[in-house]
matplotlib code that plots the C-alpha trace (Angstrom):
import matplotlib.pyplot as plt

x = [62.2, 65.3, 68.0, 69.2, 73.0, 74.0, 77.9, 79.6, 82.1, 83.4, 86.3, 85.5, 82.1, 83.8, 86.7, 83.9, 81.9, 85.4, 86.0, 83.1, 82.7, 86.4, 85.8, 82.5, 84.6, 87.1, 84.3, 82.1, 85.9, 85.6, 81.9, 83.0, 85.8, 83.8, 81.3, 84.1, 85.1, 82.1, 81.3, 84.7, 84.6, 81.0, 81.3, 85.1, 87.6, 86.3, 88.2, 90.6, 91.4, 90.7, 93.7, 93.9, 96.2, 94.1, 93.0, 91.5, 94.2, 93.5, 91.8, 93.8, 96.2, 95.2, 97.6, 100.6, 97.8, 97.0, 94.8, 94.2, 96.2, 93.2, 90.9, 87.5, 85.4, 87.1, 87.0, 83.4, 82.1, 84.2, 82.4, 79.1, 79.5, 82.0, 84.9, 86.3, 85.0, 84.1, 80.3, 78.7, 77.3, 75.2, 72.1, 72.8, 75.4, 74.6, 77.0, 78.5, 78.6, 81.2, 82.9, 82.9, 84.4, 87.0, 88.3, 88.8, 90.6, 93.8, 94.0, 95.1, 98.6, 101.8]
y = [27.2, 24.8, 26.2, 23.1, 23.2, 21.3, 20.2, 18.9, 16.6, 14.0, 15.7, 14.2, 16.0, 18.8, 18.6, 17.8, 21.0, 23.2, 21.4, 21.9, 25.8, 26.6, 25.3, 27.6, 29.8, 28.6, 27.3, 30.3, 32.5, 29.5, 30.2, 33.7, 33.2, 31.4, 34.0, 36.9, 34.9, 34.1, 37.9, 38.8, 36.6, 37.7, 41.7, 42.6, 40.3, 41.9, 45.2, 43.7, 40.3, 37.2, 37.0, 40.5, 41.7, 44.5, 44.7, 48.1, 51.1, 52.9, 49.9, 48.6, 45.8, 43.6, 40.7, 44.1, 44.8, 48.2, 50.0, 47.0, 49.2, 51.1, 50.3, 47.8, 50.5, 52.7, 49.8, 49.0, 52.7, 53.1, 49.6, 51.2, 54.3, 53.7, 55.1, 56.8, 54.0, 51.6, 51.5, 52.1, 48.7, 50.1, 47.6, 45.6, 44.0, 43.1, 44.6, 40.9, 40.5, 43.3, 42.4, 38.9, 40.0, 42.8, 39.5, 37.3, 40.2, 40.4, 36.9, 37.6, 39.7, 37.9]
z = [100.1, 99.6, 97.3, 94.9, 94.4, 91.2, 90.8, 88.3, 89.3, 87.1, 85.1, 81.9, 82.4, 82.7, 80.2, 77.4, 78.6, 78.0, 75.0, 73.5, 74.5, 73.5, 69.7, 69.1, 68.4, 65.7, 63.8, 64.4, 62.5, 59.9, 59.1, 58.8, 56.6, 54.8, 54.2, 53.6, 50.9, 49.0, 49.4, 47.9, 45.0, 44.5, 44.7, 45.1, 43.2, 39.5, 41.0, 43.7, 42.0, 42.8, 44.9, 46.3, 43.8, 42.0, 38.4, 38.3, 38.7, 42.2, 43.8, 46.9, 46.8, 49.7, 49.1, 49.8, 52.7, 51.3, 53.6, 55.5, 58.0, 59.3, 62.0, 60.8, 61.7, 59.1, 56.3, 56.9, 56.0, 53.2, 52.0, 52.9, 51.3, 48.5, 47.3, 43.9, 41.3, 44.1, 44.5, 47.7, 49.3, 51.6, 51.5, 49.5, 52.3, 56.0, 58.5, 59.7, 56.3, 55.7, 59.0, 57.2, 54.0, 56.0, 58.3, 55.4, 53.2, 56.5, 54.9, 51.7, 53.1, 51.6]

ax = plt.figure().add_subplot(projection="3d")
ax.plot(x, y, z, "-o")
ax.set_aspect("equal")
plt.show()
């Protein structure tokens, strides 16, 4: 059986190839942004403003970064399962969805 060897050789072939693999991510992070934030708006900013800065006493400050210290693993339960007045979103939010909403809230530090 003869093996087939396939090279790439022009270097515009493969500068476009890098180009176009190196920017999936950056707009995959934008998509996700994206999403974090129409989450937030959607089920957090009534509590943790629209801005981060909290309207309910005892919710977190993001735009000060409260609790934004702690791992995303950490974050993500306390989403599921709730916490004090904050309801438990367990269902009712997909896991990249969280992720989505816990990436876009390290946004809102001042």
């Amino acid at each position: 059986m003869k093996r087939l060897a396939y090279r790439v050789t022009h270097p515009a072939a493969v500068a476009g190839c890098l180009a176009f693999f190196t920017a999936l991510p950056a707009a995959a992070q934008m998509n996700s942004l994206a999403n974090g934030q129409r989450i937030y708006q959607t089920h957090c900013a009534g509590c943790h403003g629209v801005s981060g800065i909290s309207v309910m006493p005892q919710a977190p400050n993001f735009a000060r970064g409260e609790r934004l210290n702690l791992p995303d693993p950490m974050l993500a339960t306390t989403v599921k399962t709730g916490r004090a007045a904050m309801p438990a979103f367990f269902g009712i939010l997909g896991e990249r969805d969280i992720y989505d909403v816990l990436s876009y809230l390290r946004t809102m530090r001042r």
